[in-house]
C-alpha positions, 0 to 999 in steps of 0.5 A: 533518485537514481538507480542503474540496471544492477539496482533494477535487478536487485529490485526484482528480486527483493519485491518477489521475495525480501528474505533473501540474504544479501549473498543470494540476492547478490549471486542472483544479480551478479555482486558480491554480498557486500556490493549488494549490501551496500546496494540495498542500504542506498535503495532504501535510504534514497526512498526507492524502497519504501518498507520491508514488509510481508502480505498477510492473509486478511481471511487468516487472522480473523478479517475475511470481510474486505471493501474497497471504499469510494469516499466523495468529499463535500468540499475539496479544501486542503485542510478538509483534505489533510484531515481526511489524509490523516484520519486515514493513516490513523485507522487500523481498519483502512489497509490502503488509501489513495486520494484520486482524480474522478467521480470519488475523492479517496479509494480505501481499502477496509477489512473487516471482522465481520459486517456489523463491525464494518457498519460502526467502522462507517458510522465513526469514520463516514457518517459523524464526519461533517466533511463527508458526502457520501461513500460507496462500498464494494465487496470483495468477492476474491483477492485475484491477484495481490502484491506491491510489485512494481514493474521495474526498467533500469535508467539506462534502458 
C-alpha cells in the first residue's frame, strides 16, 4: 500500500472531518476535485481507508454505561481463537475488539444500557462459554479523549 505526501495530506483531513467534499478537501491539499476523487477512490479501495464512519455519543442514544473488558481465554488454540474472533464481530454490545499480547487474551469495549443489561451481556457471552477463563471489567468513568485518527507520515518523509 503505498501513498505519497499529497495522499498523507488528504489523510489528515478526511480523518478530522470525512464530509467534506472532494472540492474543499482538494483546495485544503493543493488538487483539483477530480485529483482528489480520484485520490480518495485509490485510498479506499487499497485498504488504507478502512470505512467512513461517524463517533456516536454512547450516553446520547440511551448506553451511558461503557467497559473495557480484559477477557483471558482457558486455552489458546486457534479454533478457540476464531471462535471468540467471531462471536466478538457478531455482538451488538461489543463496539471494539482487540486480541492482545500480555496478562489478558482479548480487550473489549462493551456499552451498556444499564448494569443488569450488562450483567446478562456476561452471563451469555462470558460465563456459558466453556472457553472462557475469566474476564475483568473496568468502567468508565469519562471518554477523555475519543476518535480514530491515526498519525499519518508520508512515504516520502
Amino acid at each position: 500500500m503505498q501513498y505519497d505526501r499529497t495522499d498523507a495530506r488528504i489523510l489528515e483531513i478526511v480523518q478530522k472531518n470525512n464530509r467534506l467534499t472532494s472540492e474543499v478537501i482538494g483546495e485544503m491539499a493543493g488538487l483539483s476535485a477530480t485529483a482528489c476523487q480520484r485520490r480518495l477512490k485509490r485510498l479506499r479501495s487499497d485498504g488504507i481507508i478502512e470505512a467512513d464512519v461517524s463517533i456516536v455519543s454512547p450516553k446520547a442514544v440511551g448506553r451511558p454505561l461503557q467497559m473495557l473488558v480484559l477477557v483471558s481465554l482457558e486455552r489458546e488454540r486457534t479454533d478457540i481463537i476464531d471462535r471468540f474472533k467471531k462471536a466478538i464481530k457478531s455482538s451488538a454490545e461489543v463496539v471494539n475488539g482487540f486480541y492482545v499480547t500480555g496478562d489478558a487474551d482479548f480487550v473489549l469495549y462493551v456499552t451498556a444500557r444499564t448494569m443488569d443489561d450488562y450483567e446478562q451481556f456476561t452471563r451469555r457471552f462470558f460465563y456459558e462459554n466453556p472457553n472462557i477463563k475469566g474476564f475483568k471489567t473496568m468502567v468508565i468513568v469519562d471518554r477523555v479523549k475519543v476518535g480514530f485518527a491515526i498519525p499519518i507520515e508520508s512515504a516520502d518523509d
